[in-house]
Structure formats: C-alpha cells, structure tokens
SETOR-827328 format. One record per residue (C-alpha): x, y, z; residue in three letters. Coordinates in steps of 0.2 Angstrom, whole numbers, plus 2048, in hexadecimal, padded with zeros to 3 digits. Example, Ala and Ser with C-alpha at 12.3 -4.5 7.8 and 13.67 -1.06 7.14 Angstrom:
83E7EA827ALA 8447FB824SER 
***
This chain:
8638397F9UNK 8658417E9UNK 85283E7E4UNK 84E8477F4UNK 8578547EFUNK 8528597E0UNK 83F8567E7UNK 8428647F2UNK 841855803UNK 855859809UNK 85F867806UNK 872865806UNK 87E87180DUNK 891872811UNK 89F86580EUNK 8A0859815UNK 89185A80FUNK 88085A81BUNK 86D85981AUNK 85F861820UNK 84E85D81DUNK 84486A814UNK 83287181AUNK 82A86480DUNK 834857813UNK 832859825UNK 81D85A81FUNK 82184B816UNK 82A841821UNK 81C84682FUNK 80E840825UNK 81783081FUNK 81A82D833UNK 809830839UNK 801824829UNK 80E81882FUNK 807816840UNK 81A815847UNK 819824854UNK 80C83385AUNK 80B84084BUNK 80984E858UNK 81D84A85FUNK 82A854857UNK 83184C849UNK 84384C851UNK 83A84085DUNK 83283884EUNK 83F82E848UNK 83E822857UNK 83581284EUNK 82981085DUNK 821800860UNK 810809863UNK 807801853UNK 80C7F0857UNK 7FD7E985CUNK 7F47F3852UNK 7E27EB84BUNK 7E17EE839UNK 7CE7F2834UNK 7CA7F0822UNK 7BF80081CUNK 7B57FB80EUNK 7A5806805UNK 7968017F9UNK 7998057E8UNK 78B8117E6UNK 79281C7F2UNK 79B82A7EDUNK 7AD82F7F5UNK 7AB83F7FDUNK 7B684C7F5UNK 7BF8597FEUNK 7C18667F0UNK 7B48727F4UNK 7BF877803UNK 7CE8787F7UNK 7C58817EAUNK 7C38907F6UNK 7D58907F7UNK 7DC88C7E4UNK 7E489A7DDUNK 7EB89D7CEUNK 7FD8947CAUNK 8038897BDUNK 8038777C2UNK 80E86C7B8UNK 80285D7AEUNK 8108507B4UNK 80A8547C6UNK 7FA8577C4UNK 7F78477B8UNK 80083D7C5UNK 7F58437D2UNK 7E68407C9UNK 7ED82D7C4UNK 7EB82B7D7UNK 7D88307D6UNK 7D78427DDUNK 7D084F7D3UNK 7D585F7CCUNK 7CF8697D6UNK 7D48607E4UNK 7E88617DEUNK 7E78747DAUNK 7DE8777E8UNK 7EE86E7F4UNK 7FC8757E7UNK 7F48887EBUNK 7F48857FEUNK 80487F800UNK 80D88A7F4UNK 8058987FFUNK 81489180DUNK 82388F802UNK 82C8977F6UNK 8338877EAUNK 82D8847DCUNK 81C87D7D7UNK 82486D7D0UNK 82D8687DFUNK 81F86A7EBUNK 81685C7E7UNK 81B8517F5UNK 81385F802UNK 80585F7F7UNK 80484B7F6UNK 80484D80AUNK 7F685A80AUNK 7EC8507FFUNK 7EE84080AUNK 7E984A81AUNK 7D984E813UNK 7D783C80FUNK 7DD835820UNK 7D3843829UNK 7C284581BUNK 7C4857821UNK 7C7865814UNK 7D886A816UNK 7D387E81CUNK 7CB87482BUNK 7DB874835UNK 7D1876846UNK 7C8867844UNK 7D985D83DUNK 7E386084DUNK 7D185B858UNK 7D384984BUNK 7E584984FUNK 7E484A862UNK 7D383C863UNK 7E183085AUNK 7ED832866UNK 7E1831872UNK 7D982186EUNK 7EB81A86DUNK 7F4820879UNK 7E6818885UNK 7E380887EUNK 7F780487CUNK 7F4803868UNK 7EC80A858UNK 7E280384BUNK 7E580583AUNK 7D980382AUNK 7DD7FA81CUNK 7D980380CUNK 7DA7FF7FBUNK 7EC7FC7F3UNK 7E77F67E2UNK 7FA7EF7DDUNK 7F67F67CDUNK 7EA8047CFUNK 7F88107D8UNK 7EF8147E7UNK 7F98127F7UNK 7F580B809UNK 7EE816814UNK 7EC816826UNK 7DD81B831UNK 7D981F843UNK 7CC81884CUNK 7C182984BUNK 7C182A837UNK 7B781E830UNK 7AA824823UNK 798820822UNK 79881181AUNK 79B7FF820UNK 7AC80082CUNK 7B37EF82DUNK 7BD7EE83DUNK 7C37DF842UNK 7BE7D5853UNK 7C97DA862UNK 7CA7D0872UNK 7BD7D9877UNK 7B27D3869UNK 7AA7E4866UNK 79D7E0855UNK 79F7EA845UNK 7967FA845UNK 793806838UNK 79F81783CUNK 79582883CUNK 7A183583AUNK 7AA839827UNK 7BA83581EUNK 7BF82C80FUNK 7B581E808UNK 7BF80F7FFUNK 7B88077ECUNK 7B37F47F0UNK 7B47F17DDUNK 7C67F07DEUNK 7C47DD7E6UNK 7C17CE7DDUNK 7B37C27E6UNK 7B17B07E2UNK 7A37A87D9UNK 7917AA7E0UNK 7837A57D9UNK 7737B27D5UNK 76E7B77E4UNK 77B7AE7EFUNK 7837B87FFUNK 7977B3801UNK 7967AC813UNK 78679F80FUNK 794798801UNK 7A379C807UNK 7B079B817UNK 7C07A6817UNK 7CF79B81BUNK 7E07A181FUNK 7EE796813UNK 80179A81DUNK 811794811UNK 81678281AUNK 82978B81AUNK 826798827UNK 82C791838UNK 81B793841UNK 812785835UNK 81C774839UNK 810768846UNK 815766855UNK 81E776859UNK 81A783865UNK 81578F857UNK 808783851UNK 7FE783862UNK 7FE797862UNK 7F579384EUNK 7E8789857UNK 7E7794865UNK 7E47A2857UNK 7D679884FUNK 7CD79585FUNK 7CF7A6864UNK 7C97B0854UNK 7BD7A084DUNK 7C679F83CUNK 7CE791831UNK 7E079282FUNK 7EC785823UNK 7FC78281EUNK 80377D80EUNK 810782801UNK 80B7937F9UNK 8177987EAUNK 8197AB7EFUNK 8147B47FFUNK 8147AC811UNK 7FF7AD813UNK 7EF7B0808UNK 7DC7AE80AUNK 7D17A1800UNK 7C07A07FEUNK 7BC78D800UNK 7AB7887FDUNK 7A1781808UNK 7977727FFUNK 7A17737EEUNK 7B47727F4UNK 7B977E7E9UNK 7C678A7F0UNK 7C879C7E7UNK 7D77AA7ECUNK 7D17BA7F5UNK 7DA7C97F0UNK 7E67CB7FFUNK 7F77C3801UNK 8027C8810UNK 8147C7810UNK 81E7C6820UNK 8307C9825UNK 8397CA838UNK 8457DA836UNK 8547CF834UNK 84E7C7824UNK 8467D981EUNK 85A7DD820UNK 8617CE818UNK 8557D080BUNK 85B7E2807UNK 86C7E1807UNK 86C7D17FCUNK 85D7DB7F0UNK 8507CB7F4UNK 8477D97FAUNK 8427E17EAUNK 8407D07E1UNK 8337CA7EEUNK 8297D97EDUNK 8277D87DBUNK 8257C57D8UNK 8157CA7E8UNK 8107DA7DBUNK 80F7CF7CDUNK 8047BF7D6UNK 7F47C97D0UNK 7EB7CB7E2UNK 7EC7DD7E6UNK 7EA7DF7F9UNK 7FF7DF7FCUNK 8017DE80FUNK 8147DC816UNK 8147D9827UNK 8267DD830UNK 82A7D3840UNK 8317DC84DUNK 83B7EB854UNK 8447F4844UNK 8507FE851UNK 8597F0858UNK 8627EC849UNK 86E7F3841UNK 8677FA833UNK 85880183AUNK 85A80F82DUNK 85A80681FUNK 84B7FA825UNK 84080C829UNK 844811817UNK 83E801810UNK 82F801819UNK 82A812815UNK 82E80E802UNK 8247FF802UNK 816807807UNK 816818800UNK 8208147EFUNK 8188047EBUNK 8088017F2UNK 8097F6800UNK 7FF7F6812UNK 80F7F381EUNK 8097EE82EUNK 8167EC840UNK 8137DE84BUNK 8207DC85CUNK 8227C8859UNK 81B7B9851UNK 80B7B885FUNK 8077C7859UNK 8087C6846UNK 7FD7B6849UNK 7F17C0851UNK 7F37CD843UNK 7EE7BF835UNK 7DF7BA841UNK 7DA7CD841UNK 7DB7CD82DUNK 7D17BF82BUNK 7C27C5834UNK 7C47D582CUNK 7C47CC81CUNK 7B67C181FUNK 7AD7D0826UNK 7AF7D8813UNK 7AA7CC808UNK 7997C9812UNK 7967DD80FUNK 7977D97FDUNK 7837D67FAUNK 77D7CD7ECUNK 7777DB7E1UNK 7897E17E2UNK 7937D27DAUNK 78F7D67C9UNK 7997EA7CAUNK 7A87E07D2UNK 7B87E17C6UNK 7BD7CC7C6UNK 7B97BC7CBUNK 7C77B57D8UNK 7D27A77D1UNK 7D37967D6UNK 7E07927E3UNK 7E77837D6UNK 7E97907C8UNK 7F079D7D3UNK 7FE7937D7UNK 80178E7C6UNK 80179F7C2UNK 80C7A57D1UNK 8197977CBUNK 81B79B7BAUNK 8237AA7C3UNK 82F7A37CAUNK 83579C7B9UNK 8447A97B3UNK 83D7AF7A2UNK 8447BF797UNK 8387CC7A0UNK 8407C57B3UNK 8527CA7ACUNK 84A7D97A4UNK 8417E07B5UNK 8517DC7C1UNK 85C7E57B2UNK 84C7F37B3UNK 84D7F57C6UNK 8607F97C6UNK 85F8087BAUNK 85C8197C7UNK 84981C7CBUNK 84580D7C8UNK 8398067D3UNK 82F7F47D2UNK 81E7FD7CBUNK 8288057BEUNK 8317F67B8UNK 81F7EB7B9UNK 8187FB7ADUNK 8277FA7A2UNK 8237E87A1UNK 8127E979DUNK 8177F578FUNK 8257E978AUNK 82A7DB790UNK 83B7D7789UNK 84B7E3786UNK 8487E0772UNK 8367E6772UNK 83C7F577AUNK 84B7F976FUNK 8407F7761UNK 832803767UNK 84480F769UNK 84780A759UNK 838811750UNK 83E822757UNK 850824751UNK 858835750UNK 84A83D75DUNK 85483B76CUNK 847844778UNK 838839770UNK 84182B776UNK 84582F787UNK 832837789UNK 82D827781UNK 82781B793UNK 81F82A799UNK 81682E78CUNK 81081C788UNK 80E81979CUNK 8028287A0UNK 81182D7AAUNK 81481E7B5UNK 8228207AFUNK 82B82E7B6UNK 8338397AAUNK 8458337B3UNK 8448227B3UNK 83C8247A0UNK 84D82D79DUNK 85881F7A4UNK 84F81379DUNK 85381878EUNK 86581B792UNK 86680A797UNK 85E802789UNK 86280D77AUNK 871816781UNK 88381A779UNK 
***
C-alpha cells in the first residue's frame, strides 16, 4: 500500500486510517481490468472488482508480424498535443526501455497532465495506461470517438458469443515488454494467427490497424536452406507426468485423447524439470526434438493460494524466468472469488502479468484448460509455418534441444550461491523477481557485489545509485537504494 502511495494510486486519509483510489489509480486499475479480460471495461469500476468468469473460455490468438514490417507509431497524434513540461529521464528512459518512442511519452505525459494537477513524476502510471491504449486500440490517443466505437465492438463480440478472445503478444522474459491483450476487432495488417474454434473457421489475414508484434523475438529450430518448418517438423505438446490429468487409465487421460482427436495434434507426457507443459519441435525423419520458445505454467486457485502464503510462488516464477524460453504463460484454474483469499490471488495475477511479464490466462476447470493447450498449439503451429525461409536467417536463436534443456533446467534446481543470493534479494522492499534476475546478472554472488561497493567507499550516494546506473535503470532507484542498505549497510 505504501508503494501505491507514493506513486500517486491510493490516497490515505483519517485514522483509522482509509484509502481511496486516486484519478490515476482508478485509470490504472480500469485499464489493467480491461487488458485482464476479467470484466467489461465499460462497467463501473465499483462493479469492476467482481472477477467475472467472462474470459474463461477465452481462445487465445497468437498475433504475430513479418519482420520487414514496420510498427505503426502513434506519435504523430501525440505530437499535436506535446507541450512543453519537464519530464523526468528516469521516466522517460523507462519508457523508452519498453520500446515507445520519445515522442510518443511526451506526447502521453502532456495529455494527461492536462487532467491533473500532481506532479509530472507521479503520473507515469496514467501515462503508462494512455500509452497502452493506444497500443490495444492502434488509434492515436486524441481519437476518443473511435476508441469508445472499439470499445463497444468488444463488448459486443463478447457479450454474444458468451467469451472473448485474447492475442498473445510478445513477453520477451528479458526484453521487458509485458502481455497484452487484444479484442477480436484489432488485429493489424499482417498475418493474425487465431486459433481453430469449433467452428473451425481458417486463419485470415485482419484488415483493420493496431499494433504489429517482432517475430525475431522467437527462436526456431534448425531448417535447412530453403526448408519450410512444417515439411520438417510437427509441433508436440510435452505435459509434466506429475499433474493429475497425465496418469493412464484415468478419466483425465480419455479427455487428452479426446483433445487430440478433436484439435489433430500430438500431445505426451513425461517428467519436465520446471513448468507443467512446453512445445517441441520433433522432427519428422531425423527424430530429433528441439524446445519452442513457450512454456506454460498452471495452477488451480487453491495451489496459486498455498503457493503465496508459503512464498513458492515467487520461487516458481523465477526458477520459469530463468529456464531461457521466453513465452511465460500461467494459466489459473478456476474461480478466484470462491476462496478465501480472493484478494490476494487478483493481486498476484495482476502482478504477474503487469510486473513481470507474464501472459496470465483464466480457464473454469481442467476440460477447459485442456482445451486451452489444444488452442495454443494450433496457434503455435500456425506461427512457425508463417516463418518463410528467407526469414530464418534475421531470427535471434536456434531452439535448444529437449536433452540439454533439461539438463539446463536441472542444474537449476541445484542450491548454488546466486539461489540464496536471489531469495535473500527478493526479501529487501521493491524487490521484484526481474530485479533480482538483473542484480544477478550484474553479480552473481553477495561478495562480487560488496566488492563493486567497495571500489566506492566514502561516496554514500555513488553506492546507492550504483544498480541503477549499471542496470540502464532496471533497477529502480529504490530497490538500488536497499539493496545497498542490505548489503553494505551499518
């Protein structure tokens, strides 16, 4: 509540003490609802805070763009509207980190000062909203108009098929973009990858504008010159032989096969050493078998509440952050407002989508979450037979095979100095799991940090400064600060 605070969110009054949100929280709130997929964002946000079952069976779509496209950029509407005003470079750099320009920040940071009176550097999470909206909708933000006309085909479209369909974008684990979700009526002009209904209705290219999403993020498999993915290659769905739908025999099993028949794919189960599903390439004369760049983690809302209270939760995701795929999808199993702590599971589904990067998708039950993998794969498959052959060479990294990947993925599970170090970093205030992966990365163990500290004795403020700096402000300046404190402190 604090952190709220002090980003302008939730004001406090009166003692006892009470809380109200603030006009950038309430914007903030709304927009993290409506990405969510949770309820109609044209409902007052008092109604808002029911977790309505709406998305559940939502069908994700995968919305992916050739390389040589450009993204479309919404800063010539913003321009008209920049003004003059003095932007703090921590804001605008971490704006920019997230691959909006310039002009598009000072553009959103001049329109939504115009409506409040705080100050410019607690406005940036009405500004990261505006920003966002303009993604979502690929309308310029003075276009409000035609934002409400987008707004109310949504909730058309959904409230008259009974669900929504969401996109999967990029969510590079380490890139710092965050998921985003998509009506049915925004899909750019480039190849929309919408996965089969039982209707069957085939992939189409989409007409109208919005945001277009960098294949180069994903890693493919091998492919010789010339070679097209599907002539090599077949998708397979691998489930973790520990979740309780995989044993023989059970009635779990038969819905599997009946998922198979249903969407034509392969699915098998063996041990996977983290996450409860990924997608190999296996191919199809040499038997080889390479990772695809997805991993899905899922969890019934009585473990997401065990796992919180006994901090697994925080470990998992990080030990999934730190696998090297970078499609991160958690997938939460039921109704979150019939347990107990419905608050506290909203909270954490909110943060692990917004905070670290994660696509969090809803299902009602385990038919449906099945139906959500068959869903996925199609999409997936759908993807990598878009990648044409003259494309392989600007794609960032070859897929790893599934042997070394779970060699790799089990060498994480063996306690070394950095484990201790990033559980002992994800206790200090601010702290979240990128942080502590970045912090990592810079160094690895306590004494590699204290030494850097070290080098700067006597310069107090270089030393608290001193992760931010060297992380091009990953790093907040308050998490650099107790960092510090922790490590270096009296």
């Amino acid at each position: 509540m604090k952190s709220l605070i002090t980003k302008g969110l939730v004001a406090k009054s009166s003692c006892p003490a009470k809380y109200m949100l603030t006009q950038e929280g309430q914007e903030a709130a709304r927009e993290c609802l409506m990405r969510s997929g949770l309820v109609n964002p044209a409902e007052n946000l008092a109604n808002a805070e029911v977790y309505s079952d709406q998305g559940a069976h939502s069908t994700p779509d995968i919305d992916f763009t050739p390389p040589e496209k450009e993204v479309p950029s919404t800063s010539t509407g913003l321009s008209r509207r920049r003004k003059s005003m003095d932007v703090p470079l921590e804001s605008l750099e971490r704006f920019m980190r997230m691959g909006y320009s310039k002009e598009q920040v000072l553009g959103a940071f001049a329109e939504v000062s115009e409506s409040s009176q705080k100050e410019i550097s607690s406005l940036w999470p009405a500004v990261l909203c505006r920003l966002r909206e303009d993604q979502v909708y690929g309308l310029h933000s003075g276009s409000q108009s035609v934002r409400e006309d987008c707004h109310a085909m949504s909730n058309a479209y959904t409230n008259s098929n009974g669900q929504g369909e969401s996109r999967l974008i990029e969510s590079s684990h380490d890139g710092g973009h965050m998921p985003e979700f998509y009506s049915s009526v925004t899909a750019p002009n480039s190849f929309t990858l919408r996965a089969c209904s039982s209707s069957e209705q085939p992939v189409q290219k989409s007409r109208t504008d919005g945001l277009k999403v960098n294949m180069n993020a994903l890693s493919i498999p091998p492919l010789s010159f010339g070679e097209r993915f599907e002539d090599a290659y077949e998708v397979v769905l691998i489930l973790d032989d520990r979740e309780q739908f995989a044993n023989q025999g059970s009635r779990s099993r038969r819905i599997i096969e009946n998922i198979c028949s249903q969407y034509k794919i392969k699915i098998e189960v063996r041990r996977l050493p983290v996450g409860d599903g990924i997608w190999i390439a296996h191919h199809k004369y040499l038997d080889s078998e390479y990772v695809l760049d997805f991993i899905v983690e899922r969890k019934k809302v009585d473990d997401l509440r065990s796992s919180i209270r006994d901090n697994r939760y925080k470990d998992q995701k990080l030990r999934l952050r730190r696998c090297g795929l970078k499609k991160l999808i958690y997938v939460v199993e039921g109704d979150p407002n019939s347990s107990e702590a419905a608050e506290s599971i909203k909270t954490a589904c909110f943060t692990t989508e917004i905070l670290e990067g994660f696509d969090v998708q809803r299902t009602s039950g385990l038919a449906d979450t099945l139906k959500k993998y068959g869903h996925l794969t199609q999409a997936i498959l759908q993807y990598y037979k878009s990648v044409l052959p003259e494309d392989h060479s600007k794609c960032t990294g070859v897929c790893p095979p599934f042997d070394e990947f779970v060699k790799r993925c089990q060498d994480l599970d063996k306690m070394t100095v950095s484990d201790v170090f990033a559980i002992q970093l994800m206790q200090v205030p601010q702290v979240t799991e990128e942080i502590a992966v970045a912090v990592l990365d810079l160094y690895p163990t306590p004494l590699s940090l204290a030494r850097a500290y070290s080098l700067l004795e006597g310069n107090t403020g270089a030393q608290e400064e001193m992760l931010r700096r060297q992380s091009n402000n990953v790093i907040n300046a308050g998490a650099s600060r107790n960092i510090f404190q922790l490590v270096w402190g009296n």
